[in-house]
C-alpha positions in Angstrom: 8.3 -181.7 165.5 8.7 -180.0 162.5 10.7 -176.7 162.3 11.8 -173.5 159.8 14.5 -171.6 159.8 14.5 -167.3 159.1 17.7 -166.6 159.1 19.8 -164.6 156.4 23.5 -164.9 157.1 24.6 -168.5 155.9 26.6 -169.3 157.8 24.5 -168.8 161.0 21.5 -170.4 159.2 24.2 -173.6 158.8 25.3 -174.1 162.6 22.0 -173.7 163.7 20.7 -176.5 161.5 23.2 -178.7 162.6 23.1 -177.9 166.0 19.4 -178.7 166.0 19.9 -182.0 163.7 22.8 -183.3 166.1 20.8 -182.6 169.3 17.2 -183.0 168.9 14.8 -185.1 166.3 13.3 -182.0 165.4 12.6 -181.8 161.5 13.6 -179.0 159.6 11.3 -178.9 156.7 12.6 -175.5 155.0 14.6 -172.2 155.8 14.3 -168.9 154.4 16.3 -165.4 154.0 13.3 -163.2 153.8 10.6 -162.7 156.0 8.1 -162.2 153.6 9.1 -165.1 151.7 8.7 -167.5 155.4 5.6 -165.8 155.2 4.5 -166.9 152.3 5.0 -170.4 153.0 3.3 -169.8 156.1 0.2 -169.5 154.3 0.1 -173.4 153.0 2.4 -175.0 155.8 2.0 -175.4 159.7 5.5 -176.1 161.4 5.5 -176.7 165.2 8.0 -174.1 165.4 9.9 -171.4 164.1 13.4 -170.2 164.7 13.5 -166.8 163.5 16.1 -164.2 163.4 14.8 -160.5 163.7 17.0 -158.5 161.3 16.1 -160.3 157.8 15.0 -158.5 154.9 11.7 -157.5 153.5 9.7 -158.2 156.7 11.8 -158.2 160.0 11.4 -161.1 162.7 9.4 -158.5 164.7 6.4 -157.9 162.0 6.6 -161.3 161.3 5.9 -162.6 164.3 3.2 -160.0 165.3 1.1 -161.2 161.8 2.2 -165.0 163.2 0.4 -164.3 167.0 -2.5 -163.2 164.8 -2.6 -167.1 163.4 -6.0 -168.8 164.7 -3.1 -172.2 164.7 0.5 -170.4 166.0 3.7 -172.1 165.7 6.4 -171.4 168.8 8.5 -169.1 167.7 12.3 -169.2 169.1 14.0 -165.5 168.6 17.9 -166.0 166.9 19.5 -163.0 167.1 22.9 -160.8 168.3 20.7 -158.3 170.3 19.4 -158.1 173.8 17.2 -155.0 173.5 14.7 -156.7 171.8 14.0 -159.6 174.5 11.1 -157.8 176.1 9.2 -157.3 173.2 10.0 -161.0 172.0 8.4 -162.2 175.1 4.9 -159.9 175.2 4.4 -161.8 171.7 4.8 -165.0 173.5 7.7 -166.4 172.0 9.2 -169.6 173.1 12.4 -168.6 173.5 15.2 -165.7 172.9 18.4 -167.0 172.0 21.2 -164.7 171.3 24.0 -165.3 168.9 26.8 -166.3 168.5 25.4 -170.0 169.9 26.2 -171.7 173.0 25.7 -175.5 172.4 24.8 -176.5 175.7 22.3 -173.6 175.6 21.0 -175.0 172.5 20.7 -178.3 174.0 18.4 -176.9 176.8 16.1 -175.1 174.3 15.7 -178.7 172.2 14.7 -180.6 174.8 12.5 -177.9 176.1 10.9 -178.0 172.7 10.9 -182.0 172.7 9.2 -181.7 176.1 6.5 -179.4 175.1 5.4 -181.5 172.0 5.4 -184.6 174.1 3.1 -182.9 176.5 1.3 -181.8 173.4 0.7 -185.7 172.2 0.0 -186.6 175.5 -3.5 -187.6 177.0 -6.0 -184.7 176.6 -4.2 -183.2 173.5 -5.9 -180.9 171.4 -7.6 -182.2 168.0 -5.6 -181.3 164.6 -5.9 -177.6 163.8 -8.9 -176.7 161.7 -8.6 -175.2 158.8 -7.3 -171.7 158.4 -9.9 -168.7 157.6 -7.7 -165.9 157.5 -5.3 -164.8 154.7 -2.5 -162.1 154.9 -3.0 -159.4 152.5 -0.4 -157.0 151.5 -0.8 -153.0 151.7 1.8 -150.3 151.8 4.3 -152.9 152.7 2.5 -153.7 155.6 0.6 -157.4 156.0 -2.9 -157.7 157.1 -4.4 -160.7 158.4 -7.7 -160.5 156.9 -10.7 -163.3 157.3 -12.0 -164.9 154.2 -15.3 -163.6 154.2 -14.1 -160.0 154.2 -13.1 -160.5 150.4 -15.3 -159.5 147.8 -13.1 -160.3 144.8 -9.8 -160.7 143.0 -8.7 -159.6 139.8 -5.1 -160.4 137.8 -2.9 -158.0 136.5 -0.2 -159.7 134.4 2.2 -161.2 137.7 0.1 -159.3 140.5 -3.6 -159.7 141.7 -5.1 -157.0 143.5 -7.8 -158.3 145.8 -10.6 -156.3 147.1 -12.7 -156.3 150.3 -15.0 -153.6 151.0 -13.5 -150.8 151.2 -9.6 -151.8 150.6 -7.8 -152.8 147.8 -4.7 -155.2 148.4 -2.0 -156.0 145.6 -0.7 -159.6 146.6 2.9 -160.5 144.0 1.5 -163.4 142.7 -0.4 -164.9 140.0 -4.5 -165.5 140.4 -3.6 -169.1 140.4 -1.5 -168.9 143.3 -4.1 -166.6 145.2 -7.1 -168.9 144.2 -4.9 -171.7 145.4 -4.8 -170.3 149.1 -8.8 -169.9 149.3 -11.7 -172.3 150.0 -13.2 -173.2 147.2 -16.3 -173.4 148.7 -16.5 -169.9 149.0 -14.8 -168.6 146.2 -15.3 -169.6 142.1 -12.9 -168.9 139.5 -15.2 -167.3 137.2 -12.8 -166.0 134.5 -9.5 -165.8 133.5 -9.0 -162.5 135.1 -11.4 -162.9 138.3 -12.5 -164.8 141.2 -15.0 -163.9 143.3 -17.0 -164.5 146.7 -19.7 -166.6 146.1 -21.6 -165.2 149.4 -21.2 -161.7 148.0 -23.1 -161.9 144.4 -26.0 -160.0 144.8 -27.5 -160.3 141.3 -26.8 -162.9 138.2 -27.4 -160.9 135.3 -27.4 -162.5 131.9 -25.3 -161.1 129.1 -23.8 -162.0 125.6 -23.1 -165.0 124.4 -25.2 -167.1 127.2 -22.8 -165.4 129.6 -23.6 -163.6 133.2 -22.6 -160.7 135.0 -22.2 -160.7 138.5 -23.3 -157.8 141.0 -22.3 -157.6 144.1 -23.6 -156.6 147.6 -22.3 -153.5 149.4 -20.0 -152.6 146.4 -21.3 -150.8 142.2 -19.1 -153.2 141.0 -19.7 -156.1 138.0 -17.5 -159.4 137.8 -17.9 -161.0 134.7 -18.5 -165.1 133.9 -16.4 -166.5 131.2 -17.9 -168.8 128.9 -15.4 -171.2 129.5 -17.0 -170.8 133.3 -20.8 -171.5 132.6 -21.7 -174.4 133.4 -19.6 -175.1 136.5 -20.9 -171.6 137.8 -24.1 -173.0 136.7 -23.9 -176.4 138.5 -22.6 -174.3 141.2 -25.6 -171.8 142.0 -28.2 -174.6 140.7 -28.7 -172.5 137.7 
């Protein structure tokens, strides 16, 4: 199995990795002090599991898990934290497990194993096929994250460190480059049509021509133009069989 950590006080976040590398085979492949930053990663990584600590800054372990239950593919999550009034709440989002701190190693032990069983039982005979492919994407608004399917995005466009994305009738500012956003899409579905844009490929309405042997794209639903670099042409070109 492979495992994260969400934990922000160090010294917790160190016990428990030893814990679970001294009782259990149980990979960790990274750990994290911020809940939007586990997020993140989230995006590009599947771990079988996720121990997660619910006062962490940026995004508490709460919201985090509620966008993770939203996952079509979601990791187990095991709750790490000092409080009890939060058990009932851990366990309508189907977590795992709710272990409070400070840790109890033989209650750690039980939790491993239960974990080692369950991915056993996983592997077993009848085991479900490797997870598709995601096609949702988080998308940030007024601090909040919304799980948002692909095909709901008409198009992105960078400003300096930040691109805001836009479906039809929101407008999302992710705090990352366009690379990085184009990076977490299908190509299939999108094209990086200039420097500054990408766009839906299912949502171009109308290829215009314009200067310089260069298009301008319209788009369904929305009086809005995305422009074609000339650096772009002739992929786009080879792309929509132009």
């Amino acid at each position: 199995m492979k495992a994260i950590i969400v934990e922000d006080e160090f010294l917790a976040q160190q016990e428990l990795s030893w814990l679970i590398r001294q009782h259990s085979q149980i990979t960790i492949d990274a750990t994290f002090d911020d809940g939007l930053d586990a997020l993140k990663y989230l995006q590009t990584h599947q771990p079988d599991v996720i121990f997660l600590d619910i006062n962490i800054p940026s995004l508490d372990g709460m919201l985090l898990a509620q966008n993770i239950s939203k996952f079509a593919n979601k990791p187990l999550i095991v709750f790490i934290t000092a409080y009890k009034e939060h058990a009932v709440d851990a366990f309508e989002l189907e977590a795992f497990d709710y272990i409070l701190k400070p840790y109890q190693e033989m209650r750690m032990v039980t939790l491993l194993r239960k974990l080692e069983n369950h991915a056993r039982q996983d592997q077993g005979p009848g085991a479900a096929s490797p997870r598709p492919a995601s096609h949702s994407i988080n998308l940030v608004k007024d601090e909040r994250i919304i799980v948002t399917d692909i095909n709901d995005i008409y198009y992105a466009e960078a400003h300096e460190k930040l691109t805001f994305v836009y479906t039809r009738r929101e407008e999302y500012v992710m705090s990352m480059n366009m690379t990085e956003f184009c990076n977490r899409l299908p190509e299939e579905y999108f094209f990086r049509c200039h420097r500054s844009w990408c766009v839906n490929l299912s949502k171009i309405r109308e290829i215009e021509p314009w200067f310089n042997n260069t298009y301008i794209l319209k788009l369904r639903d929305l009086d809005f133009q995305v422009p074609v670099s000339r650096s772009k042409v002739k992929a786009f070109r080879q792309l929509m069989r132009l």
